[in-house]
N, C-alpha and C positions, 0 to 999 in steps of 0.2 A: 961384214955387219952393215946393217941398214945405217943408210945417211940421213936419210929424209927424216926431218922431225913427225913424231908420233901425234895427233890430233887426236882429242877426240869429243864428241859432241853429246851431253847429256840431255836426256828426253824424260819425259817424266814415266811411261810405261814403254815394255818391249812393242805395241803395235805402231808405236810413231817411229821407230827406226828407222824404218823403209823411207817413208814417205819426206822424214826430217835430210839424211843421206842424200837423197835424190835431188831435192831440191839445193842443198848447198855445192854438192858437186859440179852440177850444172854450172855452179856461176861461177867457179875458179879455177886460175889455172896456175897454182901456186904447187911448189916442189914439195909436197908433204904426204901423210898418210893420213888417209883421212878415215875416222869409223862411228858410228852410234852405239852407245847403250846407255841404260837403264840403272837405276841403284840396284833394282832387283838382280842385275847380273855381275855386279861387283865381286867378285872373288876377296874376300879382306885378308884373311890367312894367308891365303898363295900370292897376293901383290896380284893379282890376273884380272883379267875384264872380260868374259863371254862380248865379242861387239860384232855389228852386221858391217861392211864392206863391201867396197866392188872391183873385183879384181877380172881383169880382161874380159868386161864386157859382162860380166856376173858379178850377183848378190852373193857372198858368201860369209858364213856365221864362224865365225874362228875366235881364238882366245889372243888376247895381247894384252903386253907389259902397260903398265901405268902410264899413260902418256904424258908426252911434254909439257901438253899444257890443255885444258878443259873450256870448253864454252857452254857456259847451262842454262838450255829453253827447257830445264823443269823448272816450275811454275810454283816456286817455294819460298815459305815463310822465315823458314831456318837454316843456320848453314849448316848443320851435320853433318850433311856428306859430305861437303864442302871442305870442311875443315879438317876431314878424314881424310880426305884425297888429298892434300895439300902437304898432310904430315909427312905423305911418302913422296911428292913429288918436287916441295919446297912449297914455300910462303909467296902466295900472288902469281901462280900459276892457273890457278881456276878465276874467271872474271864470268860476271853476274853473279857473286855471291847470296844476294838477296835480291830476287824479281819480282817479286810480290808483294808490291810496297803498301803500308798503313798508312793511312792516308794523314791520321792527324799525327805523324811522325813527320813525315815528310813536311804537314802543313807548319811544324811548331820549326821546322829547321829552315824553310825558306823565310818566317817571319824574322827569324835571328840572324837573318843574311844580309847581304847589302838589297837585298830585292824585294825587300819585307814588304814595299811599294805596289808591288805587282802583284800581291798574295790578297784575295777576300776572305775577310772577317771569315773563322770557322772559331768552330765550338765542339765539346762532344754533349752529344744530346743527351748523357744522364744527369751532366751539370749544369742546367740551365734549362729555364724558362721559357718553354718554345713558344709562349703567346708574346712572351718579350721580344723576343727576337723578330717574332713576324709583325708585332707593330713598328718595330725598329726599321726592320728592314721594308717591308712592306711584299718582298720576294724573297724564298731564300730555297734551298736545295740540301734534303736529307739525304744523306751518302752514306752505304757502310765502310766500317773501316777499311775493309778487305773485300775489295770489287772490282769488276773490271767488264768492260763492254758496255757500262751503262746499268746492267743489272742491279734492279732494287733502287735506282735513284729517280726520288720524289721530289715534284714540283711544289711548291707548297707558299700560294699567292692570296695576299689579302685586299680584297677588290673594293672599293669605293661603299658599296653600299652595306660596306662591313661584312660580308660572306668571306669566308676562307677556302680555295678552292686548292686540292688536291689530286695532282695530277700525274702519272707515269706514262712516261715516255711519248705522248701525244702529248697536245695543251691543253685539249677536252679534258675538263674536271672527271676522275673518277669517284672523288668524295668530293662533298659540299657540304660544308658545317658553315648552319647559318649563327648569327653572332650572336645568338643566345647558346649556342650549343658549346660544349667543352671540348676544346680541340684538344686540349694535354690528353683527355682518355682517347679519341681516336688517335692522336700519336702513341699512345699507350697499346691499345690495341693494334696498330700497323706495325712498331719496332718495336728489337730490343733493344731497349735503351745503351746497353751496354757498347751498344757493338756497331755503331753509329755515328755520324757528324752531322751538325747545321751549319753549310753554309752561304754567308752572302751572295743574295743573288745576283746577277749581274743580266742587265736588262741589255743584250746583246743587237750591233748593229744588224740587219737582217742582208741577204745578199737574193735578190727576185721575190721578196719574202719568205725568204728562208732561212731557218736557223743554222750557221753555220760556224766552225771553229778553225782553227790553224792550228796544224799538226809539225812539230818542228823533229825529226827522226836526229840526235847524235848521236857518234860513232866514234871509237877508237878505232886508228887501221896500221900499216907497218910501220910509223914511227912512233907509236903507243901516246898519242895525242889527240884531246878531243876535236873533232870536224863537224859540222852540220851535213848530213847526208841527201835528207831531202823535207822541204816545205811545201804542205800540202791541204788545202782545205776541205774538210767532210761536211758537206751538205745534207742536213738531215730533211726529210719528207714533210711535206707540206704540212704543218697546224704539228708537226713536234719538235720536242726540244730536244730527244736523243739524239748526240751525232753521232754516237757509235753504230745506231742503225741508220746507214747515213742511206741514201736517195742517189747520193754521186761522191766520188773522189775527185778533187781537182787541182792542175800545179799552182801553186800559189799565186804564180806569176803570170799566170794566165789569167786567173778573177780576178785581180784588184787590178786591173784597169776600171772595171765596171764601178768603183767608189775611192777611188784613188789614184791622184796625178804621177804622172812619172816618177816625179819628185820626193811624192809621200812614198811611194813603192819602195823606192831604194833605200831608201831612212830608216823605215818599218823592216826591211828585208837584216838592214845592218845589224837593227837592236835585236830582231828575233833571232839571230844568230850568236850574237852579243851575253842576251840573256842566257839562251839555253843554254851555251857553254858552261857558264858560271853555275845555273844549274846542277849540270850534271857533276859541274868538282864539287858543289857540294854534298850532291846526293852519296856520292862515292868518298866521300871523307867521312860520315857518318856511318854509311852503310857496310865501306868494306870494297873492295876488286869490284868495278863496273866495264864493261865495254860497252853498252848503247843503253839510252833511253829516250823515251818519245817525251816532248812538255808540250802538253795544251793549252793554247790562248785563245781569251776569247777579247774581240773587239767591242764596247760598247755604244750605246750611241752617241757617247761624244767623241768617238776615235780614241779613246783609251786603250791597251792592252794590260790585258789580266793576265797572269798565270790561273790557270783552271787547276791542276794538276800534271801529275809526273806518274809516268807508267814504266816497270822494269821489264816488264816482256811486251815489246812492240809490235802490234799488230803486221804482219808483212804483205798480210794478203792484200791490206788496199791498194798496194801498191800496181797491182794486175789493172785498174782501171785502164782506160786509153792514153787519159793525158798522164799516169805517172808509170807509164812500163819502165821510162827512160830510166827510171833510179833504178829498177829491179838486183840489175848485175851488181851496181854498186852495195847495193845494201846488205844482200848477200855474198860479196864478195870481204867486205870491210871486216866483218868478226875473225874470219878464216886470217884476214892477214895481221889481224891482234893477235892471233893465237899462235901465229907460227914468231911474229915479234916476242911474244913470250917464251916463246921456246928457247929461242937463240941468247933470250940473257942468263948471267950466270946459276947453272942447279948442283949444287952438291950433287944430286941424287941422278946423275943421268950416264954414269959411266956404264952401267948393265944394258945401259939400250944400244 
């Protein structure tokens, strides 16, 4: 009988197999079996899983038993399958249960935390008075619930001579409602209300003037405990504020010499480590089995740090930049050794394997 604990890696369709496979393989070299699939390839009846593999030197598509333990880069709302594969494999074998985070979930759970401190003012934009809020605030940022890369997040600034400028993903105004104009209907007109957040803007330090964020990547790895994997800042393109579409990747610790003493570095470096920890136990107490999440901070201009948000499926490709190859291996190395950690504690359900 096979020794090696059973892996196996969920994708959200069969054409990310290959390419999810390949790349995780590469960066481990841990004593397991390792496979991709799909919900679409679930066997439920037979307990079986059609998955892709590579076996001496080849791709091959074979069927196998339920595995040990589940790592899920499908990019979902709900645990169903989640909670399906668990039934057969035990309880907290599958981690990322929920990667698709709402945001005014997430936002309502870190204001109820010790870090409420670090959270901006948000709202959901059906309840609430968005001329209120932008004379309030004076800057503020419409998010949908349910987004990721920046997509659909509006700038929305209300400038001295009373105009309201409306802006994606650049700073150049795409709309401009001068202050006779009713901004509720063009907010009306641009979202659905329903499906939406306002919030506080945060008037962020600039780095060459550039809009830029810090990216703190945590990670559970073989002794099922969170770590900070890697710190990293996205420099978004000249005159915007998305840093999802970012201009550059950079190690943390390499830009903050350029507006911060040694001294500040390490302090800043502490608590953003600090924070995000506490972050992700809470994200995972609420949400259910977590192995990694990205938290975004932004700096303002008075050296403050924000939490911006929390993301359940973490971007890895920035990590290809120049200055952050170093974390590559790490990063994809970290889930695999959660997964085989999981493996190894107690499963009713593992004596057929």
């Amino acid at each position: 009988m096979e020794s090696r604990p059973l892996v196996g890696i969920l994708v959200t369709k069969r054409n990310r197999r290959k390419k999810t496979l390949e790349l995780y393989q590469k960066y481990h070299d841990l004593n397991l079996r390792l496979f991709t699939f799909s919900p679409a390839d679930i066997q439920w009846k037979e307990q079986r899983i059609i998955g892709l593999t590579r076996m001496k030197g080849r791709w091959m598509e074979r069927t196998f038993p339920f595995p040990h333990a589940v790592y899920n880069r499908s990019f979902n709302k709900k645990k169903i399958t989640i909670r399906r594969l668990e039934q057969s494999i035990g309880r907290n074998k599958c981690f990322n249960t929920i990667n698709y985070f709402n945001k005014w979930e997430l936002h309502s759970l870190l204001k109820q935390s010790a870090l409420h401190s670090l959270v901006p003012d948000t709202f959901l934009l059906n309840q609430e008075n968005i001329l209120e809020l932008i004379n309030k605030y004076r800057l503020v940022y419409v998010k949908p619930l349910y987004g990721s890369k920046g997509t659909s997040v509006h700038r929305v600034e209300l400038k001295e001579n009373g105009d309201i400028h409306i802006s994606l993903h650049s700073l150049a105004p795409k709309y401009i409602c001068r202050k006779e104009e009713n901004i509720q209907k063009r907010i009306d007109d641009l979202f659905e209300r329903e499906k939406y957040v306002v919030q506080q803007g945060i008037r962020m330090k600039p780095l060459n003037k550039h809009v830029f964020d810090i990216r703190v990547l945590v990670q559970k790895g073989r002794i099922g405990e969170w770590t900070v994997s890697a710190v990293t800042c996205r420099v978004a393109y000249e005159h915007y504020f998305n840093t999802s579409m970012c201009n550059a990747v950079r190690d943390f610790e390499k830009v903050a010499p350029q507006f911060l003493s040694p001294e500040e570095t390490n302090k800043i470096l502490h608590f953003l480590h600090e924070v995000s920890i506490t972050a992700a136990q809470a994200a995972e107490n609420r949400l259910g089995s977590l192995g990694e999440i990205s938290v975004d901070f932004a700096i303002d201009e008075q050296s403050k740090l924000w939490i911006i948000e929390l993301n359940g499926k973490p971007q890895k490709n920035i990590y290809n930049a120049p200055s952050c190859v170093k974390y590559k291996k790490l990063i994809h190395k970290k889930p695999l050794e959660y997964a085989y950690y999981l493996s190894q504690q107690e499963n009713e359900k593992s004596a057929d394997r």
